[in-house]
N, C-alpha and C positions, 0 to 999 in steps of 0.2 A: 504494500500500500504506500510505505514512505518512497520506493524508486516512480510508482507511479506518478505521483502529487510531484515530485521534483520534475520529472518530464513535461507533465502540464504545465509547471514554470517557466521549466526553459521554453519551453514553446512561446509560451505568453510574451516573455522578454525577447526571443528572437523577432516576433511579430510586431511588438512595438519599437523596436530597432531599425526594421524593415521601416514600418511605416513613419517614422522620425525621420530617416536618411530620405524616402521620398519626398517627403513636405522638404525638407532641404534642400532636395537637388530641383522645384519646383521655385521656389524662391531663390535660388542660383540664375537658372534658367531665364526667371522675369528680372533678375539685376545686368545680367550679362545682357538682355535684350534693350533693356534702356539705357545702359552704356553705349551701347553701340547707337542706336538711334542718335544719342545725343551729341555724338564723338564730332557733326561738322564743324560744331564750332568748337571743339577742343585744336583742330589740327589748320585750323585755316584762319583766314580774315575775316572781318565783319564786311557783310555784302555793301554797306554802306562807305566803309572806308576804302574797298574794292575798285567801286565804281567811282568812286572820288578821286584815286588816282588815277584810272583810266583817262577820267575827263581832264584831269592836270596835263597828261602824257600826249593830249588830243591838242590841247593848246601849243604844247612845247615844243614841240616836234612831232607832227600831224604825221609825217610818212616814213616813222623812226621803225625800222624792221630790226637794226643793229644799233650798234650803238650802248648809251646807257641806259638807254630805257627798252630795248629789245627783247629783256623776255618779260614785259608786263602784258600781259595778254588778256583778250577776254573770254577766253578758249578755257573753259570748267573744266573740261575733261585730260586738259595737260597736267605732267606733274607739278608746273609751274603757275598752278590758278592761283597756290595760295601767296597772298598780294608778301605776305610776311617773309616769305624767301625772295624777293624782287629784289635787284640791285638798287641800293640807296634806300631800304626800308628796314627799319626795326622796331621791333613789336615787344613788348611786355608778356613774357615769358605766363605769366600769368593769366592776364585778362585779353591777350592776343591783340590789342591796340595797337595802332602804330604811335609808336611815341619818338623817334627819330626818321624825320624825309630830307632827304638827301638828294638834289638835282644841280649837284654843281657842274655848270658845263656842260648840260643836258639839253638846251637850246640851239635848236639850229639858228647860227648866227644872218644866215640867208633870209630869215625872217625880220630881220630888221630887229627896233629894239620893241621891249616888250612892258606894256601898261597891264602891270599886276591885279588881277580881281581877288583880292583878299577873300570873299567867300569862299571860292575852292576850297577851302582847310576849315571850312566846317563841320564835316563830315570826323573830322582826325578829334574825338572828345579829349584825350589822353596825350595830343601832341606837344613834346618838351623842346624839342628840338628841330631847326628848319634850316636850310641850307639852301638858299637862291645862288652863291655866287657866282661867276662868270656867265650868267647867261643874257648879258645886254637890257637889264631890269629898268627901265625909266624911269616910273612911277608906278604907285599904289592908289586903288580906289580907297578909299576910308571908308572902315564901316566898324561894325563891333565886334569884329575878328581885332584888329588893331589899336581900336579908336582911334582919337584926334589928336596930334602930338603939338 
């Protein structure tokens, strides 16, 4: 009787063992899913700071294929969509922001010189750092990107 009652233990405790590791591996299974779902913005740009330097890249040098600004693309499906690997961009490690743009010398000079729209850098919430030089900069619109000096 007592080998019996211990076998209907063990049973018992393998069966909630069993069912313990499933509830587990079911909530593994829903964590591992929303990790991933959630992972674009862990590895890439904000679609807004994206498209914010495209549009900077469209001013600067409109038929730049090479260059410094040559692998800024708006092609998603390269390895090179995300804006945070572009030459002259650096992002916070963290929150994926660009917080350093860099276009020094990035102007094609053939365009003459260049009256600055300070909005463009709207988009950059987290920008510390900016780097215009050598590209034939004339003037700046004034707005609340800069204000009034």
């Amino acid at each position: 009787m007592h080998i019996r009652n211990n076998n209907i233990l063990q049973t018992a405790v393998v069966r909630s063992y069993i069912e313990l590791s499933k509830m587990m591996m079911k909530k593994m299974w829903v964590w591992m899913w929303l990790t991933l779902l959630s992972c674009d913005r862990c590895h890439g740009c904000f679609e807004e700071e994206r498209s914010g330097l495209l549009e900077i890249k469209a001013l600067i040098n409109p038929n730049s294929i090479f260059g410094h600004l040559g692998d800024w693309t708006a092609n998603k499906e390269l390895d090179i969509a995300n804006c945070c690997e572009w030459y002259g961009i650096k992002c916070d490690s963290t929150t994926r922001r660009v917080i350093q743009l860099s276009l020094a010398g990035a102007r094609d000079f053939g365009l003459g010189d260049w009256v600055l729209n300070a909005s463009l850098f709207l988009p950059f919430k987290e920008l510390q750092g900016l780097n215009l030089s050598r590209n034939r900069l004339e003037s700046c619109f004034e707005n609340e990107v800069f204000g009034s000096t």
